[in-house]
N, C-alpha and C positions, 0 to 999 in steps of 0.2 A: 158461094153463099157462106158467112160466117155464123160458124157455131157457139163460138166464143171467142175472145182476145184471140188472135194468131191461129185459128182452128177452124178449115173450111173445106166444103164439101168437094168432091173432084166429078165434076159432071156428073152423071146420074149412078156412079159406081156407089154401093157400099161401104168404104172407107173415106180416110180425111187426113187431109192436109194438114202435118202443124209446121207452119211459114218458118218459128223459129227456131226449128230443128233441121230442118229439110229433111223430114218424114212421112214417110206414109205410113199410117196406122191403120187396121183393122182385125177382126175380130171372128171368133168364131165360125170356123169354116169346118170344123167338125170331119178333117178328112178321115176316112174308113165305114163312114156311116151305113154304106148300102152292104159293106161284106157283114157287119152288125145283125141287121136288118134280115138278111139275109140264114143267117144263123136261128132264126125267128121264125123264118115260115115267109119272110116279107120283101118280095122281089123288087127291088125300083132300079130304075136303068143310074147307069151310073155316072155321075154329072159334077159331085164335089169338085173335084181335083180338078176337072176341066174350068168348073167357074174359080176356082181358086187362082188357077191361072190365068186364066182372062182376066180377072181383076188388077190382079198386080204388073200385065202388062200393060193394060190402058194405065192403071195408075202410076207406074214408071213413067210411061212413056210421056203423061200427060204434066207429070209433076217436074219432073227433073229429079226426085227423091233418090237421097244416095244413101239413104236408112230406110230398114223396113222395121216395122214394131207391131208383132203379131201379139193383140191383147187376150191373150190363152183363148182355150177349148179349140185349139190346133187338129189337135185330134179326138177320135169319138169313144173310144172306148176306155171303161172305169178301170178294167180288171188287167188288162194285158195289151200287147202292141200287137196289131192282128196284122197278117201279111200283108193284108193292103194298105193300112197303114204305114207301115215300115218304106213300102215298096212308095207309096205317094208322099211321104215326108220327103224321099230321098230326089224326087221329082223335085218338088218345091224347092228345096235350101242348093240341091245343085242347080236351079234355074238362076235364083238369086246371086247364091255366092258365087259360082265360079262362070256363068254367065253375064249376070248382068253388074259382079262386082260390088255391093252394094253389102251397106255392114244391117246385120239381122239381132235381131232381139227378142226372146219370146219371154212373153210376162205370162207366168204360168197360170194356166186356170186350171179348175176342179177337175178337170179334165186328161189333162194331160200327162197320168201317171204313165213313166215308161218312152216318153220325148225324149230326155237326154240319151237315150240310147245308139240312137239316129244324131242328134244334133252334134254329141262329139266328132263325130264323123267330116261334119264340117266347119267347124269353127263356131260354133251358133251360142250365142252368150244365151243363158236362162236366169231369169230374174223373179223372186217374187212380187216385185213391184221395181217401176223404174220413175226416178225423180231425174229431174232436167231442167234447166233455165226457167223453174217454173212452174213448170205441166207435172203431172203425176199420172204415168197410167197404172191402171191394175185395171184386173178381171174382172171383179165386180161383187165375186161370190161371199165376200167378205169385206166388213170395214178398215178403211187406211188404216196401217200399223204406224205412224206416225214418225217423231222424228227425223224429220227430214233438214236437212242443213240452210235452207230459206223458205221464203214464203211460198204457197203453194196457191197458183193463180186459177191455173185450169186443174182437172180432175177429167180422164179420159177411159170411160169402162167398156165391155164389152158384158157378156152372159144374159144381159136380159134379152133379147133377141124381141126389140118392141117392134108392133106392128101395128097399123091403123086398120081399123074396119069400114071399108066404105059401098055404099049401095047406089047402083045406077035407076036409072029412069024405071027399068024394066022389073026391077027389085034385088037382083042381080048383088050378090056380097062378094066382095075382094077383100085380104084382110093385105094390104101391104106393108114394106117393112119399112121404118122411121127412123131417122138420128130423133134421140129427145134431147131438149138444152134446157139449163135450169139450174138456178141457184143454189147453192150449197153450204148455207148459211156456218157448219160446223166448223168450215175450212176460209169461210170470208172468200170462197172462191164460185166460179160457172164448172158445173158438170153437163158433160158431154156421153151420152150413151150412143156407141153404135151399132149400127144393125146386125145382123148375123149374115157372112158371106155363106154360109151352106143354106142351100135350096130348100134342104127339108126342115131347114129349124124355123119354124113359123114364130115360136115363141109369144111373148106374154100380149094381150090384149091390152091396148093405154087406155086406163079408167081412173077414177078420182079416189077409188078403195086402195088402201095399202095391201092390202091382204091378197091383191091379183097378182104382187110384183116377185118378180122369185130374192130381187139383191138386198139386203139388209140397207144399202145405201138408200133405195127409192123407197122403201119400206118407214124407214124410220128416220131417215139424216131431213129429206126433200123434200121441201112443200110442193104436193103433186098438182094445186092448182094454179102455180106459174111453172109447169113443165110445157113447154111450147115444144112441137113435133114437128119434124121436117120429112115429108113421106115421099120414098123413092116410088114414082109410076113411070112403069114402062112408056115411053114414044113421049113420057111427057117430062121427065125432067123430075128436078128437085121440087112438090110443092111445099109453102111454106104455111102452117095452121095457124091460127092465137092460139096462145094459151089452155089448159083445160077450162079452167073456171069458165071461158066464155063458151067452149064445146059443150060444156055438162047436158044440156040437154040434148045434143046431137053426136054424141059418141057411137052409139049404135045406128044413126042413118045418115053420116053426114052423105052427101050425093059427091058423086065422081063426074 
């Protein structure tokens, strides 16, 4: 399913295709979270790193992608690089790099104080933002710093971690997670938000108030009422929504 020009969904995984890179992109997988958590008082079994990599092998496997572009918050923690951290980065970029050969790129998010520590280790380029035939990704957490040497068509972010709320027959609420697509009037380009690959980032509710969104981009660049959602449901695929404006009244019940 296409997100935008060249930018399309890989079966029901949380990341995306860009055709004219031969890319796979995705986003926020918040590896270390449960040792975090954990540090907290708050036990959760531990799952990141295992969907981290299940993702990126169905999404190899399925794309042919001989790039991967991890669009920051890699890892979880603000203040320091916690063992499990360390120990799961080095999991990831030696799957990548020296397994499955493929060149890596991490567009840094707010996140990810304390990654190049790991990342020299293997080769792993760090970028604040990465321009390409085109596409622009960054994080999110901040507006494009601009200057880019052409036209910028897509816009590829990660950090808001959007999710749909939906209610079954029985009353029953799932909040699941969504690519958003949507025009981006500042750049004459389509942005693309991706979901968050870690389990526990539920992230922001899609609603028609700016004030719900955490990125300055959906906040203030986006007209939120042509942000159209593409919501990952288990067993069932990609579904595709209209528009907000035409949800506004069923945001809080559309039915599953």
């Amino acid at each position: 399913m296409e997100l935008a020009p060249g930018v399309e969904t890989v079966a029901d995984l949380p990341a995306a295709y860009i055709r004219r890179l031969r890319a796979l992109v995705l986003a926020d997988t918040h590896l270390g979270f449960e040792e975090e958590a954990a540090q907290q008082g708050l036990y959760v079994p531990r799952i990141q790193l295992l969907r981290t990599m299940e993702v990126l092998r169905q999404g190899l496997d399925l794309t042919g992608a001989d790039w991967v572009i991890l669009a920051g918050d890699v890892k979880h923690s603000f203040s320091r690089l916690l063992r499990s951290e360390r120990e799961e980065l080095s999991r990831v970029f030696q799957y990548l790099v020296r397994e499955r050969s493929v060149r890596v790129t991490v567009v840094r998010g707010n996140h990810d104080n304390y990654l190049p520590i790991v990342a020299k280790d293997y080769g792993v380029e760090i970028v604040q933002e990465l321009y390409e035939k085109g596409v622009l990704v960054t994080h999110g957490h901040r507006k494009p710093q601009g200057g880019y040497p052409g036209r910028v068509e897509v816009v590829v972010i990660g950090h808001e971690h959007p999710s749909l709320r939906l209610r079954d027959r029985l009353g029953y609420v799932a909040k699941l997670p969504a690519f958003l697509s949507a025009p981006y009037p500042a750049l004459q380009a389509r942005l693309v938000v991706l979901p968050a690959v870690g389990q526990y980032q539920t992230g922001t509710t899609i609603s028609l108030s700016p004030d719900t969104y955490l990125s300055p981009i959906l906040r203030e660049e986006v007209p939120l009422a042509e942000v159209k959602p593409y919501v990952l449901a288990e067993e069932l695929g990609v579904l595709e929504f209209p528009e907000l404006a035409l949800l506004e009244d069923l945001l809080d019940q559309v039915e599953l």
